[in-house]
C-alpha positions in Angstrom: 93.5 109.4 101.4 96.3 111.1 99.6 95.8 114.4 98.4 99.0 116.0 95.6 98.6 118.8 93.7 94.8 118.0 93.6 94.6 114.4 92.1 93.8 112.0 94.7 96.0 108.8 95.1 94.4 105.4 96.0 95.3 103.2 98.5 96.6 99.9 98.7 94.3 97.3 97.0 94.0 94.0 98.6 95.3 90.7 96.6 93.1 88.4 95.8 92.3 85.8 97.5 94.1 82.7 98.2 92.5 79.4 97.8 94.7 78.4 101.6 94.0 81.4 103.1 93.9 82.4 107.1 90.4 82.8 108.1 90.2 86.7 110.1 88.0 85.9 113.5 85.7 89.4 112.8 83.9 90.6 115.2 81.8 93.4 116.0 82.9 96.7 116.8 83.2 97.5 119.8 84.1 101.6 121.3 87.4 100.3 123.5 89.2 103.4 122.8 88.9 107.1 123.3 91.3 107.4 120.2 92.3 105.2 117.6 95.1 105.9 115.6 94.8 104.4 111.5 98.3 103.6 111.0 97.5 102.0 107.3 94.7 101.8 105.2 93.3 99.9 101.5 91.8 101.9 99.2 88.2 103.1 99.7 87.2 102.6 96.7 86.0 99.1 97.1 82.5 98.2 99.0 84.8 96.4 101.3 88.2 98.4 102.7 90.3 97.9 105.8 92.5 99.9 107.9 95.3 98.9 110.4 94.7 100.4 114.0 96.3 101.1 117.2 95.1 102.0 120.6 96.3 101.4 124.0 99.6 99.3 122.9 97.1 97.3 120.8 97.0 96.5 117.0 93.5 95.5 115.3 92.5 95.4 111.9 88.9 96.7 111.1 86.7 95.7 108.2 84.0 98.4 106.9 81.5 97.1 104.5 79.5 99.6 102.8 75.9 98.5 100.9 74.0 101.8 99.7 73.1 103.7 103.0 74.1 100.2 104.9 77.7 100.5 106.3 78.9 97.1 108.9 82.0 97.6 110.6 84.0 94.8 112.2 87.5 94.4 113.7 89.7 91.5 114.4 90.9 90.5 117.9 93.5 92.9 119.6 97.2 92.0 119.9 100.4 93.2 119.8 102.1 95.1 117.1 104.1 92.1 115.6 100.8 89.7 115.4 98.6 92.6 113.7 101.6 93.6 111.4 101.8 90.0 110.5 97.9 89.7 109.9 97.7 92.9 107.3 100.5 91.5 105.4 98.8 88.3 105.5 95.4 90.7 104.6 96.7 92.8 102.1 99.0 89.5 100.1 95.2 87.6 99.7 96.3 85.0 102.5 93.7 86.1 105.1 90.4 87.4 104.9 
């Protein structure tokens, strides 16, 4: 999250779905990583927000879902750079999910 002059910024919102859209093979998390590096993220202020990760010369995208005290976390596979960049753009235009 953003922070200027104290009035917080959101984050990118994801488009709406498509009705041809790319279906995301989530699965659950799974510690692979001593550290994960968020290189983007959607705005938290949806139940549902994702962030674009790298680790080990990986790219993922995780999903947290959050339901009251109830918070799921999934990721899709690990590739390379270009695939995952491709994916959130995919992600973040409505034409995966």
């Amino acid at each position: 999250m953003v922070v200027v002059l104290g009035e917080e910024l959101h984050g990118r919102h994801v488009g709406a779905l498509r009705e041809r859209h790319q279906r995301i093979d989530w699965r659950p998390e799974v510690p692979r990583a001593d550290r994960i590096r968020v290189k983007e993220h959607t705005c938290c202020c949806k139940a549902t927000f994702y962030e674009l990760c790298q680790a080990g010369g990986l790219m993922f995208v995780r999903r947290t879902h959050r339901l009251g005290d109830t918070v799921v976390v999934h990721e899709s596979p690990w590739v390379r750079v270009k695939e995952a960049e491709e994916l959130w753009f995919l992600l973040l235009m409505g034409s995966a999910r």
